[in-house]
Z-matrix of the N, CA and C atoms (Angstrom, degrees):
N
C 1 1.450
C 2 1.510 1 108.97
N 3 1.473 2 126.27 1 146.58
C 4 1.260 3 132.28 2 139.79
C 5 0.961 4 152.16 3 -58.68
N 6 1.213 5 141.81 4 123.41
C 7 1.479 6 120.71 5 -172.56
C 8 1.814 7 110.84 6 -135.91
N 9 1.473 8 115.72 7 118.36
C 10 1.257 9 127.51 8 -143.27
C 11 1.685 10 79.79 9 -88.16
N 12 1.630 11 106.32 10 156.99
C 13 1.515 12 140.88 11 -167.44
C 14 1.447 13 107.10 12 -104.63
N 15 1.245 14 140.69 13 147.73
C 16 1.682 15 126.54 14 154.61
C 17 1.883 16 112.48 15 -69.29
N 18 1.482 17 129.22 16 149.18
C 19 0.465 18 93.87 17 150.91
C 20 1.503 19 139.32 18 -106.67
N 21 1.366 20 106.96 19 -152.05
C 22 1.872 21 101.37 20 -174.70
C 23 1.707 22 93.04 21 -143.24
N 24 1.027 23 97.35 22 140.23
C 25 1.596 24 114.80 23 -161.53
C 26 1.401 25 93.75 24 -106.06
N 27 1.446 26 122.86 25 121.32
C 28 1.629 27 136.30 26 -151.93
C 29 1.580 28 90.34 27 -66.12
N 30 0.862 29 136.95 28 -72.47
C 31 1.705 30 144.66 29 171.77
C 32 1.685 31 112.55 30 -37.04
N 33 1.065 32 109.29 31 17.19
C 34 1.685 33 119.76 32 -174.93
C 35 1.573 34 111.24 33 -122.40
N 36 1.344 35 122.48 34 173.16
C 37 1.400 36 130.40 35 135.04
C 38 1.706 37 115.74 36 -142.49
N 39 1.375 38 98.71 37 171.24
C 40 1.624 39 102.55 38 -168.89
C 41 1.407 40 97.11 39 -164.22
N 42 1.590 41 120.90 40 118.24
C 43 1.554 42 107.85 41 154.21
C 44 1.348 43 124.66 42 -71.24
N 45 0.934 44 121.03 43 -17.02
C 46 1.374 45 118.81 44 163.71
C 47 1.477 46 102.49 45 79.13
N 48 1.458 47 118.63 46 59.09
C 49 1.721 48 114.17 47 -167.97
C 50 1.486 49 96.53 48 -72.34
N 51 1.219 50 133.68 49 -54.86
C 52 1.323 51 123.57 50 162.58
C 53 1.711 52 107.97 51 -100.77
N 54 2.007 53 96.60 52 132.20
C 55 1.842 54 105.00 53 -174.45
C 56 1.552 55 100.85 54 -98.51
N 57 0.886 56 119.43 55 84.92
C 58 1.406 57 118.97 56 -166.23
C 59 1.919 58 107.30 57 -63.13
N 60 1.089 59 117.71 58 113.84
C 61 1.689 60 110.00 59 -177.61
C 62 1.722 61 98.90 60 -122.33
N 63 1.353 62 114.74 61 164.30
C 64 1.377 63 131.68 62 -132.31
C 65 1.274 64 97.58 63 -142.42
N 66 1.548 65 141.38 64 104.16
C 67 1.356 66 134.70 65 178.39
C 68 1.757 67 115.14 66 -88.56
N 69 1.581 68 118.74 67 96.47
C 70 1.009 69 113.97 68 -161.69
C 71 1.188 70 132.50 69 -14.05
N 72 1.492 71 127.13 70 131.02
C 73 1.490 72 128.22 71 -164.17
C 74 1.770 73 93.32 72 -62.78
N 75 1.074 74 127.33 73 -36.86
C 76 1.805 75 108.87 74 -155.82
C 77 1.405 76 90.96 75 -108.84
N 78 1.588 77 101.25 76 42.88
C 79 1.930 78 84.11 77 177.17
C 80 1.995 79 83.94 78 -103.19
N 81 1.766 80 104.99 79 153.37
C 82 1.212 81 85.65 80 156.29
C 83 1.655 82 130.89 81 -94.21
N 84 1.292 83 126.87 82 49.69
C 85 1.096 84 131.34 83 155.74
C 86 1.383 85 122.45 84 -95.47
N 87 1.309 86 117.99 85 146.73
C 88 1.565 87 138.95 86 -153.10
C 89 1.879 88 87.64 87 -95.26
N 90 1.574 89 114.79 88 157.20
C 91 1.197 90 112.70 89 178.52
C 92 1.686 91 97.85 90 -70.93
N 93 1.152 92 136.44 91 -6.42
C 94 1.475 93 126.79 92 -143.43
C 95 1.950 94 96.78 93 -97.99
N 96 1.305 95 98.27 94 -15.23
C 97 1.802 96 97.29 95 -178.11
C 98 1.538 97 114.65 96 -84.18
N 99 1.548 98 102.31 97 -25.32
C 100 1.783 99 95.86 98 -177.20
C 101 1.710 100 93.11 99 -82.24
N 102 1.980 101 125.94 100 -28.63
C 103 0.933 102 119.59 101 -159.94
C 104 1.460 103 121.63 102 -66.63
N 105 1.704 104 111.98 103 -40.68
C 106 1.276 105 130.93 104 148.39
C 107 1.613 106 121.88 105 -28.00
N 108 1.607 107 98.18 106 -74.37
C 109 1.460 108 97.23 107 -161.43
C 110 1.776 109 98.46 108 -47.98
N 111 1.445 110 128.65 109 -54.95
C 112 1.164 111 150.39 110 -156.33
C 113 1.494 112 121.30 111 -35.15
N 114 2.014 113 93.16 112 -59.53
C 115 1.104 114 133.83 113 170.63
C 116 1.848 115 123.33 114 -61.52
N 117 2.159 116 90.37 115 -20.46
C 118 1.464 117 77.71 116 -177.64
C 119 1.449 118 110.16 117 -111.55
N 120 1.266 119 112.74 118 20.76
C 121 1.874 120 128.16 119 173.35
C 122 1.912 121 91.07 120 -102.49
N 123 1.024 122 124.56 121 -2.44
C 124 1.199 123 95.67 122 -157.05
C 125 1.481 124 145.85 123 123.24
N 126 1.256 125 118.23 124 -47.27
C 127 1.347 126 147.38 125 146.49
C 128 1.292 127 115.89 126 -18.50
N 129 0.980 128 121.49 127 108.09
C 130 1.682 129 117.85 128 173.76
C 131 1.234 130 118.48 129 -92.91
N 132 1.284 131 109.73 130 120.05
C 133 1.663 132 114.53 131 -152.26
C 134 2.099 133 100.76 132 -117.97
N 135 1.114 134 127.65 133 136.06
C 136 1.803 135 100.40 134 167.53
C 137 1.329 136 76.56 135 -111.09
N 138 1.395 137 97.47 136 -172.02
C 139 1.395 138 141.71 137 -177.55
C 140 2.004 139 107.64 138 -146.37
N 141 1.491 140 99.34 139 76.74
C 142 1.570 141 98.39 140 -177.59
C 143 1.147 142 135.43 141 -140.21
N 144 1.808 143 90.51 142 25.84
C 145 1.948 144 99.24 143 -179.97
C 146 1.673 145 79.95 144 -98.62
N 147 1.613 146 93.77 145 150.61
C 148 1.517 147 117.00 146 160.45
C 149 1.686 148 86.77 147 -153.53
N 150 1.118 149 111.48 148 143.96
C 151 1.590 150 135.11 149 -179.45
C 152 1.683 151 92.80 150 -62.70
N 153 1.627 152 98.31 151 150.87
C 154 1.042 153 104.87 152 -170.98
C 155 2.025 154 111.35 153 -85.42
N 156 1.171 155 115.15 154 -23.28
C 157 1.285 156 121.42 155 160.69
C 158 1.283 157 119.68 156 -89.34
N 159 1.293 158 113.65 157 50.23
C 160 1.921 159 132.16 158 174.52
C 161 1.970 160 95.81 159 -139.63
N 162 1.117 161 113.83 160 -10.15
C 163 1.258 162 108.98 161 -168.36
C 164 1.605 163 117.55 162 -94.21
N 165 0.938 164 147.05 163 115.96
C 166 1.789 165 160.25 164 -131.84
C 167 1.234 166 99.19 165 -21.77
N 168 1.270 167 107.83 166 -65.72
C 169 1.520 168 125.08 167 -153.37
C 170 1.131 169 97.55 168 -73.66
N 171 1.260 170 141.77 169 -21.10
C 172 1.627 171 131.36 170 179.64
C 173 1.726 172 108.57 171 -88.88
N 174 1.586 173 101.25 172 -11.86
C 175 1.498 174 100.61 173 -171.17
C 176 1.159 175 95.51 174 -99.42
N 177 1.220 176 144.18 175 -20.34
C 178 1.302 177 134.57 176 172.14
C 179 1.947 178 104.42 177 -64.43
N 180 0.921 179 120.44 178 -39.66
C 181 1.408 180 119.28 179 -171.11
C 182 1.676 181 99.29 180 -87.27
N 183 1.586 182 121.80 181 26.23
C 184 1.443 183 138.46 182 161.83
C 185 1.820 184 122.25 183 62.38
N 186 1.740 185 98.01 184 14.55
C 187 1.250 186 98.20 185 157.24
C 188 1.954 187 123.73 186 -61.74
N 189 1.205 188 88.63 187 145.43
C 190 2.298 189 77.69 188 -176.87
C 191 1.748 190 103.47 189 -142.09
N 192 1.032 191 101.67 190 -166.68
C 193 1.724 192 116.36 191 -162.31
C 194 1.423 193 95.88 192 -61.10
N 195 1.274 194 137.92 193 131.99
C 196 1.479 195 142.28 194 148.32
C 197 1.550 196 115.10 195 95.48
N 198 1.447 197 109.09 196 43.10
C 199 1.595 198 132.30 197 -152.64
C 200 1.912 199 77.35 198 -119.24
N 201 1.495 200 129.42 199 -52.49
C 202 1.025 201 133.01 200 -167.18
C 203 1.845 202 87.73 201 -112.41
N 204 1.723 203 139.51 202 111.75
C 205 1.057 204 102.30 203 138.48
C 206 1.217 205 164.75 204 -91.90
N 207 1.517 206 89.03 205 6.12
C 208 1.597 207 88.48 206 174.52
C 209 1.363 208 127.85 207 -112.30
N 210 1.344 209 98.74 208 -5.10
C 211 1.662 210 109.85 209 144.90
C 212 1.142 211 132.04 210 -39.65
N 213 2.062 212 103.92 211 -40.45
C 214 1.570 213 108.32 212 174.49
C 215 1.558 214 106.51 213 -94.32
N 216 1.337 215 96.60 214 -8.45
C 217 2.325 216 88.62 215 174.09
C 218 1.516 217 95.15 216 -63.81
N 219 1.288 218 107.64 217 -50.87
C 220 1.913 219 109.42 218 -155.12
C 221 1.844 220 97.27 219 -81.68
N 222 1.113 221 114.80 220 5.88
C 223 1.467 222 103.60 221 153.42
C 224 1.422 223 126.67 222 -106.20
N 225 1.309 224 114.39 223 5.80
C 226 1.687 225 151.11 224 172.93
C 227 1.027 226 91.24 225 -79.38
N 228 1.542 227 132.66 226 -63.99
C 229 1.261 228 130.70 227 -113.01
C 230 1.845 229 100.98 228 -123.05
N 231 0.939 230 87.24 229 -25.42
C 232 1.941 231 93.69 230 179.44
C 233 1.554 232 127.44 231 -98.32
N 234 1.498 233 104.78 232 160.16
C 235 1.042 234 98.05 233 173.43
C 236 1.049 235 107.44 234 -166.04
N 237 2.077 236 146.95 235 146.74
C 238 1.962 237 125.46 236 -162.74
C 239 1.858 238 76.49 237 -107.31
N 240 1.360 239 85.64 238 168.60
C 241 1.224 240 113.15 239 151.37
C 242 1.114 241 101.57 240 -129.37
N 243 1.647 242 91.82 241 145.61
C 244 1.892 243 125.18 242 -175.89
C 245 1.475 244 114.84 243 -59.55
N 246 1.394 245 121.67 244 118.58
C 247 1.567 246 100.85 245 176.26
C 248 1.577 247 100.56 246 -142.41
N 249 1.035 248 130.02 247 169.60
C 250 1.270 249 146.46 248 -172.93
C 251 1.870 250 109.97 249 -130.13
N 252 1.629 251 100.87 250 160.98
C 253 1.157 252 132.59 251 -130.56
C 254 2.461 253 71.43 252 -94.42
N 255 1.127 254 105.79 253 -59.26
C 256 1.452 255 91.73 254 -171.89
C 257 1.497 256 105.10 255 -82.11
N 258 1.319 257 125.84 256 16.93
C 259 1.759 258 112.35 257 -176.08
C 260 2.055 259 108.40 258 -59.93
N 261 0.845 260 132.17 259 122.82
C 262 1.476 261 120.83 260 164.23
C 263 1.357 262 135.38 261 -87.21
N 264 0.926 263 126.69 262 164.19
C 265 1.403 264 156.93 263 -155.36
C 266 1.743 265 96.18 264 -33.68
N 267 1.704 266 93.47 265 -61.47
C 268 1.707 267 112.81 266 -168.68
C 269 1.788 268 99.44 267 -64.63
N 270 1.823 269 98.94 268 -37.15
C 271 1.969 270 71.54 269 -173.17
C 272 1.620 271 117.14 270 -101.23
N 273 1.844 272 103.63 271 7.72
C 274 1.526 273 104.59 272 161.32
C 275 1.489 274 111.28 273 -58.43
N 276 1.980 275 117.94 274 -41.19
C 277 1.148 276 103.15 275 -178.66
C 278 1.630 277 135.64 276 -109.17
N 279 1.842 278 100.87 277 30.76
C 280 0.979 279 138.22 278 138.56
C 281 1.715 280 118.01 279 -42.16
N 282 1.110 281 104.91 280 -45.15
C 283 1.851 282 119.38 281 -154.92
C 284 1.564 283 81.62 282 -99.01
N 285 1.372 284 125.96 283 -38.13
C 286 1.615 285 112.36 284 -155.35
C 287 1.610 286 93.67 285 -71.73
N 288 1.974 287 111.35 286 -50.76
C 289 1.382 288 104.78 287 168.98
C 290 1.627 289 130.28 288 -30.72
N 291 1.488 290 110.10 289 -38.61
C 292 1.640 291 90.91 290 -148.95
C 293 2.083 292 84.67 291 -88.59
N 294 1.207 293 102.95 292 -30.29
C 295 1.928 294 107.60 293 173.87
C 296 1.337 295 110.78 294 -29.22
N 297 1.682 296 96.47 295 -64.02
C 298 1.731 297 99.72 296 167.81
C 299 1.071 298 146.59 297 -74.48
N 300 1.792 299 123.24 298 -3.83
C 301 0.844 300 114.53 299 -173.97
C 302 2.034 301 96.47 300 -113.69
N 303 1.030 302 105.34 301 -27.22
C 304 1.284 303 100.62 302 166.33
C 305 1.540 304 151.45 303 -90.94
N 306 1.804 305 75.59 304 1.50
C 307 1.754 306 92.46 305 173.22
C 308 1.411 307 98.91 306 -115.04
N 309 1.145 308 118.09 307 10.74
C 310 1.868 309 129.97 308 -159.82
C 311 1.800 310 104.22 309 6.72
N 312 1.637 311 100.45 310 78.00
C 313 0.997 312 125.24 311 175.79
C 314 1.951 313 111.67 312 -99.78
N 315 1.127 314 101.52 313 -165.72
C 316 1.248 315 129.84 314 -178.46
C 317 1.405 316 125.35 315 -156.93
N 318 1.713 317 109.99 316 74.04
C 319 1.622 318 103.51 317 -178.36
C 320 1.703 319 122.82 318 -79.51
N 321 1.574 320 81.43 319 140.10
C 322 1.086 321 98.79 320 -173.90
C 323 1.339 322 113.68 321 -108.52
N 324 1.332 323 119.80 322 117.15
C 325 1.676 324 123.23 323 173.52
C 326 1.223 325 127.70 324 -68.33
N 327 1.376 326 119.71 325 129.48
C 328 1.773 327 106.87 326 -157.72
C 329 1.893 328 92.97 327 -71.87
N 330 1.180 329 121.16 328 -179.60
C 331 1.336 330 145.97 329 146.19
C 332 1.376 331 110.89 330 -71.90
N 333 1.383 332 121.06 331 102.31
C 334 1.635 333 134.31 332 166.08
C 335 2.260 334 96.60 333 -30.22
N 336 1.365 335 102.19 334 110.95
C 337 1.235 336 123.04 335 178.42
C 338 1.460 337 125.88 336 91.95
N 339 1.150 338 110.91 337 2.47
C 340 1.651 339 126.25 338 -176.38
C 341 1.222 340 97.24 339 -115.30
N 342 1.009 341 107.11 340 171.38
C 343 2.077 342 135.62 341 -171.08
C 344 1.871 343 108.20 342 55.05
N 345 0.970 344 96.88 343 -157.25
C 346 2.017 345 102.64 344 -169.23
C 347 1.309 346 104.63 345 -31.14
């Protein structure tokens, strides 16, 4: 499986307190296998997009599941990992290691202006 990167626009910065990464929509893996492996090295992973017309107050006014779909793929499909403001360089790619080796993925870095 794949699992898509944010990108970062060279003329930018971002700590990236939450790195939100994206397990390709047409992969058939479920977000719950990278979330597992992630969660069980350590990795602090959430699970906390839900579309914004899934949330009470929009369902009371009788919006429902599959009104947006790919609002509900990329709430399928995502998930941040936790990061902090002093993490460095060596243990950002600390975290990229254990992604790949325990989700035996293949990250892929978006193109600065493409994807979400």
């Amino acid at each position: 499986m794949d699992i898509q990167t944010p990108c970062q626009y060279p003329d930018t910065h971002s700590i990236f307190h939450l790195y939100p990464i994206q397990v390709t929509p047409t992969s058939a893996i479920s977000q719950s296998a990278p979330y597992t492996a992630l969660t069980d090295v350590g990795v602090k992973v959430s699970l906390h997009y839900i579309p914004v017309y899934l949330q009470p107050y929009y369902a009371r006014l009788g919006f429902k599941l599959g009104y947006w779909p790919n609002a509900d793929d990329y709430s399928k499909s995502s998930m941040s990992i936790l990061g902090y403001a002093s993490m460095n360089g060596a243990q950002q790619h600390q975290v990229l290691e254990l992604i790949q080796s325990q989700c035996h993925v293949k990250v892929a870095q978006r193109v600065a202006g493409v994807g979400l």
